[in-house]
N, C-alpha and C positions, 0 to 999 in steps of 0.2 A: 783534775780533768786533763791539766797537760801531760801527765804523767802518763796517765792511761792512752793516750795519743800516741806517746814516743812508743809505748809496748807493743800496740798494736803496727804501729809502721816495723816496729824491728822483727813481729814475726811474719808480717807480709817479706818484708825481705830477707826472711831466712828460708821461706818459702820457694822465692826466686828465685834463691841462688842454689839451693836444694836441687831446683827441675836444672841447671845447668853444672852439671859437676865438674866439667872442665874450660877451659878458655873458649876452645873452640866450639861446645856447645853454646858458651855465652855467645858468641860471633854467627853464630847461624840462628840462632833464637834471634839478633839484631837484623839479623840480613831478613828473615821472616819477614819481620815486623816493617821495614823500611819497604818492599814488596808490598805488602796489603797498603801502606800509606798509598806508595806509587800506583798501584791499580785502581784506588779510592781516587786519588787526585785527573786520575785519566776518565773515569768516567762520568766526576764533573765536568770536566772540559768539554765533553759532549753535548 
């Protein structure tokens, strides 16, 4: 079962890194994501 665990985590992250072929895709994929945190965290403060 743990086995089957690591396989599945290594092609979710071959997956990942697939959608980001270069650095600076990876860096805008984070900046994305840090944006939807931050507009999430603003409209709980509401």
């Amino acid at each position: 079962m743990k086995a089957y665990s690591i396989l599945i985590a290594l092609f979710i992250s071959f997956g990942v890194l697939s959608g980001c072929n270069t650095v600076k895709g990876i860096g805008q994929d984070i900046k994305a994501g840090g944006g939807a945190i931050e507009s999430t965290a603003e409209k709980a403060k509401k």
